[in-house]
C-alpha positions in Angstrom: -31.7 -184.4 -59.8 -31.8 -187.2 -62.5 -33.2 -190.4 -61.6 -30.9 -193.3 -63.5 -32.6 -196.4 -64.3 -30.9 -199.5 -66.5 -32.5 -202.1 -68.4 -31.7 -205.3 -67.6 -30.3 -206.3 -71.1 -28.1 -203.0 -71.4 -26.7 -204.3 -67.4 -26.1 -207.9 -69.0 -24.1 -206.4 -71.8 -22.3 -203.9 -70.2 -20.8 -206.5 -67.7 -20.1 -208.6 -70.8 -17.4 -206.0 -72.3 -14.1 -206.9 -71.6 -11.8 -204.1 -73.4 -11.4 -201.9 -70.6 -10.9 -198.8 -72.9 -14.4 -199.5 -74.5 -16.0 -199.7 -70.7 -14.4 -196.7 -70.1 -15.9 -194.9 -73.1 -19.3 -196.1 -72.3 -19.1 -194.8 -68.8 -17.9 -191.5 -70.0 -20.6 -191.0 -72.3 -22.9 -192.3 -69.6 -21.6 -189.5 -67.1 -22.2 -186.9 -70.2 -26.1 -188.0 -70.3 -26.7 -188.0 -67.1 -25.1 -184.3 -66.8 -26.8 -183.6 -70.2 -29.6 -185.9 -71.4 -30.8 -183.9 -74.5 -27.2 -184.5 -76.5 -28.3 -187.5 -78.0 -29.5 -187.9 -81.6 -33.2 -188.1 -81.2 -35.1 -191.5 -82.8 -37.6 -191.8 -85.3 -40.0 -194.4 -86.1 -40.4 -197.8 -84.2 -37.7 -195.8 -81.8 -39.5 -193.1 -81.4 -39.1 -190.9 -78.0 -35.6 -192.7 -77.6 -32.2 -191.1 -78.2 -28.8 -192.7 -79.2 -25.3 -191.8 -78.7 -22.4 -193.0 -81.1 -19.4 -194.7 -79.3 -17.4 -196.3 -82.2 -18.6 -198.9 -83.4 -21.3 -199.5 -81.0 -25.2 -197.1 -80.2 -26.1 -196.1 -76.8 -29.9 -195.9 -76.8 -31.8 -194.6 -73.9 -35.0 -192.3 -72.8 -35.2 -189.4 -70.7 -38.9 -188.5 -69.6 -38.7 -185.1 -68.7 -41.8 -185.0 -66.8 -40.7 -187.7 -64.0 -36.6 -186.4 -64.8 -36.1 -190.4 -65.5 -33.1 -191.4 -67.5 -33.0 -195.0 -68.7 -30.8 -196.5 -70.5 -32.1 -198.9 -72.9 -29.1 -201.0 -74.8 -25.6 -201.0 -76.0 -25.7 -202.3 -79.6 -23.6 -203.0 -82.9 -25.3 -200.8 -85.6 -25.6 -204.2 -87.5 -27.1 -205.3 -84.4 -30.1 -202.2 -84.6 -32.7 -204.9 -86.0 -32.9 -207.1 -83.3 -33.4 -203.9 -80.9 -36.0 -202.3 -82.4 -38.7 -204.4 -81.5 -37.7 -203.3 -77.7 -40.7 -200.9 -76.1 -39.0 -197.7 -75.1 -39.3 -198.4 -71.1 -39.6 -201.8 -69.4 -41.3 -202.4 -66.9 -38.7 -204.3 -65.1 -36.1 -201.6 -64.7 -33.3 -201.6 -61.7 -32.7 -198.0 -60.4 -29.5 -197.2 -59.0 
């Protein structure tokens, strides 16, 4: 069994979204990694080891370590939005499990 963790930023802007069609996307494609974690679109560079998911027009990034079977999801961003992420490590230490 997968063990979900979320960052405390992606938390903050997930209970930011008010469009109750997006929120229900997000949690759809959240139900999909959890069932599936490999479908993402695998990073490269300073995102390295991350993977993102495309829900129109935002990015879904999170990390799955295989090893430990940890998912965690990292952010919910704007792709014009992708440079103030990037500087993000790929798993903080202050994660809430749920």
């Amino acid at each position: 069994m997968v063990t979900v963790a979320y960052d405390p930023h992606f938390e903050k802007t997930i209970r930011k979204i008010h469009d109750v069609r997006l929120k229900e996307h997000v949690k759809q494609q959240i139900r999909k990694i959890i069932s599936d974690p490999s479908i993402g679109k695998l990073m490269r560079y300073s995102r390295k080891h991350t993977r993102e998911v495309y829900i129109p027009p935002f990015r879904l990034s999170y990390w799955y370590d295989r090893k430990n079977d940890t998912l965690v999801f990292l952010a919910l961003y704007h792709k014009d939005q992708q440079q103030a992420t990037e500087n993000e490590p790929p798993c903080s230490p202050a994660l809430s499990t749920r």
